[in-house]
C-alpha positions in Angstrom: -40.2 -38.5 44.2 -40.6 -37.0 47.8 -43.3 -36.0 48.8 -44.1 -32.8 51.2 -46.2 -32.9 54.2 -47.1 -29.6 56.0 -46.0 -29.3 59.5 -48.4 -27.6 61.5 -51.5 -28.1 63.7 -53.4 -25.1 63.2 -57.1 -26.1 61.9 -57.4 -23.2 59.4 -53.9 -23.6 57.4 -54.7 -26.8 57.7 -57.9 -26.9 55.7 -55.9 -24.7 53.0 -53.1 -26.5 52.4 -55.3 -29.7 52.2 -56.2 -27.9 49.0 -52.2 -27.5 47.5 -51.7 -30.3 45.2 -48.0 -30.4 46.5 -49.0 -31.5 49.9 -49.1 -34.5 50.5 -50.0 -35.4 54.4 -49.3 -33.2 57.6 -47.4 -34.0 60.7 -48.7 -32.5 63.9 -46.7 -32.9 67.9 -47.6 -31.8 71.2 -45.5 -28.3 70.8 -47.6 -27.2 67.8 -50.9 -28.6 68.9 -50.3 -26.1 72.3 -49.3 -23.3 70.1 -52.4 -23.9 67.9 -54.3 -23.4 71.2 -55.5 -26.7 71.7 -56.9 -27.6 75.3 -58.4 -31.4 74.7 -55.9 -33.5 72.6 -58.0 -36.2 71.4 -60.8 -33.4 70.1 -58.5 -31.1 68.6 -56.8 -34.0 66.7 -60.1 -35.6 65.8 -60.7 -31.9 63.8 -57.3 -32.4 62.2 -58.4 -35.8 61.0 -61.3 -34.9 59.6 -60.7 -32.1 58.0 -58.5 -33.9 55.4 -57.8 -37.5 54.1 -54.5 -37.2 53.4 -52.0 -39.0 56.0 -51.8 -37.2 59.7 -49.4 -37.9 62.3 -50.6 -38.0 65.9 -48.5 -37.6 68.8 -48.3 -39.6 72.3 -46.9 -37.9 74.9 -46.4 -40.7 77.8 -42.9 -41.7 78.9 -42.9 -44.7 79.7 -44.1 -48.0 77.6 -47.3 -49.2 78.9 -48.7 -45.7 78.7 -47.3 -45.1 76.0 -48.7 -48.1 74.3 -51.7 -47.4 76.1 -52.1 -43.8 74.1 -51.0 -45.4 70.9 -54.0 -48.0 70.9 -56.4 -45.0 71.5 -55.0 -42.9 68.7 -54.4 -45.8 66.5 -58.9 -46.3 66.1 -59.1 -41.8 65.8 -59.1 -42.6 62.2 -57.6 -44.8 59.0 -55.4 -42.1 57.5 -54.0 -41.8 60.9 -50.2 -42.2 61.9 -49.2 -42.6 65.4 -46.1 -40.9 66.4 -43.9 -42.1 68.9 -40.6 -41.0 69.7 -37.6 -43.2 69.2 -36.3 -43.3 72.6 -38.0 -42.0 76.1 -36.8 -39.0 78.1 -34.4 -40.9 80.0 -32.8 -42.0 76.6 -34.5 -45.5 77.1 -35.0 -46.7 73.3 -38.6 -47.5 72.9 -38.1 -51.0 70.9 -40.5 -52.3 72.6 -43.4 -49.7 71.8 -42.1 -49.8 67.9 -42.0 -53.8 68.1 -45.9 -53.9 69.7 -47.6 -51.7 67.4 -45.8 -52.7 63.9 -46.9 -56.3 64.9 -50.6 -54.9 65.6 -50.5 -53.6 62.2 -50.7 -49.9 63.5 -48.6 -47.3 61.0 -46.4 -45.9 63.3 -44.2 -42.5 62.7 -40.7 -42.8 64.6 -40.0 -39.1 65.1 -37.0 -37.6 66.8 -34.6 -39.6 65.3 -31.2 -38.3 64.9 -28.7 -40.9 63.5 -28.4 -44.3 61.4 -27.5 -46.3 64.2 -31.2 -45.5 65.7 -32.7 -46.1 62.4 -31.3 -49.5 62.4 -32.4 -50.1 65.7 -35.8 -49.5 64.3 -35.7 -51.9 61.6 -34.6 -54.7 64.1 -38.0 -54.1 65.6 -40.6 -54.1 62.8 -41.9 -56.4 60.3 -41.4 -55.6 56.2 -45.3 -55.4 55.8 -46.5 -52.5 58.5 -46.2 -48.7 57.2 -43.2 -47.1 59.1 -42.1 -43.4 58.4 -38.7 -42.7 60.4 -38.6 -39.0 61.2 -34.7 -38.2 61.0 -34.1 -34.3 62.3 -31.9 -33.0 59.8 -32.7 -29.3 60.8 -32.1 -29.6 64.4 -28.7 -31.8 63.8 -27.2 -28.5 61.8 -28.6 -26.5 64.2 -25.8 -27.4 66.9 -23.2 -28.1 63.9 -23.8 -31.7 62.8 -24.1 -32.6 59.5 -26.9 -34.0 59.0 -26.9 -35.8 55.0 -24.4 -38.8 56.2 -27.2 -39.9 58.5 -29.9 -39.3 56.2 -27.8 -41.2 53.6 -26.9 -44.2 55.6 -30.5 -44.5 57.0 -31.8 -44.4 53.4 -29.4 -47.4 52.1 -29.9 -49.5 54.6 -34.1 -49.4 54.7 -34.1 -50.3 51.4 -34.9 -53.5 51.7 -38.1 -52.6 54.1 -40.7 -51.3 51.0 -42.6 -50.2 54.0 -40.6 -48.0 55.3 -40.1 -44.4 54.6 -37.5 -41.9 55.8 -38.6 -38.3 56.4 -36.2 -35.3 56.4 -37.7 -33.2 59.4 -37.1 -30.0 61.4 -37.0 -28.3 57.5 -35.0 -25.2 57.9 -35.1 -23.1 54.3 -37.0 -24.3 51.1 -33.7 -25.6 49.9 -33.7 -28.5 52.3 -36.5 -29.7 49.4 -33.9 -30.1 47.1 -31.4 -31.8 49.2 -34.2 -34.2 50.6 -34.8 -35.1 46.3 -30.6 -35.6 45.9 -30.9 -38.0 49.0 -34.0 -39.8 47.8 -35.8 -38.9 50.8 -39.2 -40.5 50.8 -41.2 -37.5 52.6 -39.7 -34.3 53.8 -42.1 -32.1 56.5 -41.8 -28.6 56.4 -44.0 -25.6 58.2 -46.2 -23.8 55.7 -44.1 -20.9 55.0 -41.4 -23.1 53.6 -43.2 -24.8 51.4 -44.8 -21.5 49.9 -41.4 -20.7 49.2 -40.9 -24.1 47.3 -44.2 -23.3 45.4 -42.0 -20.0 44.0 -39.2 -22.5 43.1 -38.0 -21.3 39.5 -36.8 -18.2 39.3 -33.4 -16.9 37.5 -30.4 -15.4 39.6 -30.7 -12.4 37.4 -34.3 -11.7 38.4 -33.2 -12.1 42.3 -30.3 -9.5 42.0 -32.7 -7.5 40.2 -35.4 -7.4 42.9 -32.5 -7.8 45.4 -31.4 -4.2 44.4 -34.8 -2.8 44.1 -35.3 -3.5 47.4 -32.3 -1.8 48.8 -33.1 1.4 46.2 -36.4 1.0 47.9 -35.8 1.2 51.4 -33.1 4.2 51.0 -35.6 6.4 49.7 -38.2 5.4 52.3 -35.7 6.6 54.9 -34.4 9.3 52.7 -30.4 8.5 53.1 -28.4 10.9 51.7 -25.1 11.4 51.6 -23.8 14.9 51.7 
């Protein structure tokens, strides 16, 4: 079964979807926590955190490895339901092994996020123990964004964690409600998606007859709004 988590950081949809049964845990970064207009990071989150009990992933934002472990630590005592997220390789494309290595051994449940291909993944494994909780965050969206496809990673990734029970891979940057179903096919563990998407996967079930129904009701609808005519 995969389970959803809602992408966001924005207290109030936050709170609601805590409520929907089919989420399951939320994923926050840096980008959405500034769009949800928050000015102290470790307050802001703290709200996230306690505003549901579900799993939450937290962001670091250093660049290098001390300060990056450094921020992990702090996050890592914010709460129990708390994930730290730290990104699979530095700006400079410097592969943080060394951050993933430090806090799976401290027992801290680390989410691996910007991950783009199997070869990363197993990087990952190499570094952790098969005890730790480890979600690797591959980003299927943004890969077919610039034309790469994205299900040979996810596939590959998936077959060779399998022997980490720990470990789960989650389908990210979720582009259209029917990434859900591709994430299922694959046996993706968790796939993230913002909360407009997975309204749409709430609405899952209707037949192709009843969308080329309301397809064309909505065209009829619109022309005699504008008043077309055709003389």
């Amino acid at each position: 079964m995969t389970k959803i988590f809602c992408d966001i950081a924005d207290i109030k949809l936050i709170k609601k979807f805590n409520k929907k049964k089919i989420v399951k845990g939320f994923t926050t970064n840096p980008s959405l926590m500034r769009k949800a207009g928050a000015r102290d990071y470790e307050k802001y989150s703290k709200k996230i955190l306690s505003a549901t009990k579900k799993p939450v992933s937290c962001e670091v934002f250093a660049d290098d490895v001390e300060s990056m472990i450094e921020q992990a630590n702090k996050i890592s005592k914010w709460s129990k339901n708390v994930y730290v997220k730290v990104p699979v390789i530095n700006s400079k494309g410097k592969f943080m092994g060394e951050v993933i290595n430090y806090l799976n051994s401290k027992k801290v449940k680390i989410n691996i996020t910007a991950v783009y291909s199997s070869e990363q993944t197993k990087q990952i494994l190499s570094k952790i123990n098969k005890e730790t909780k480890v979600i690797i965050s591959i980003f299927a969206g943004r890969m077919a964004d610039v034309g790469k496809d994205p299900i040979k990673q996810l596939k590959e990734s998936i077959k060779i964690s399998k022997k980490f029970k720990n470990v789960e891979i989650l389908w990210a940057s979720t582009r259209e409600p029917f990434n859900y179903v591709q994430s299922k096919k694959l046996g993706c563990h968790i796939i993230t998606a913002p909360p407009q998407i997975i309204e749409k996967i709430e609405k899952f079930g209707k037949s192709l007859k009843k969308l080329s129904i309301e397809t064309v009701k909505g065209f009829l609808v619109d022309s005699k709004k504008s008043k077309f005519k055709i003389n």
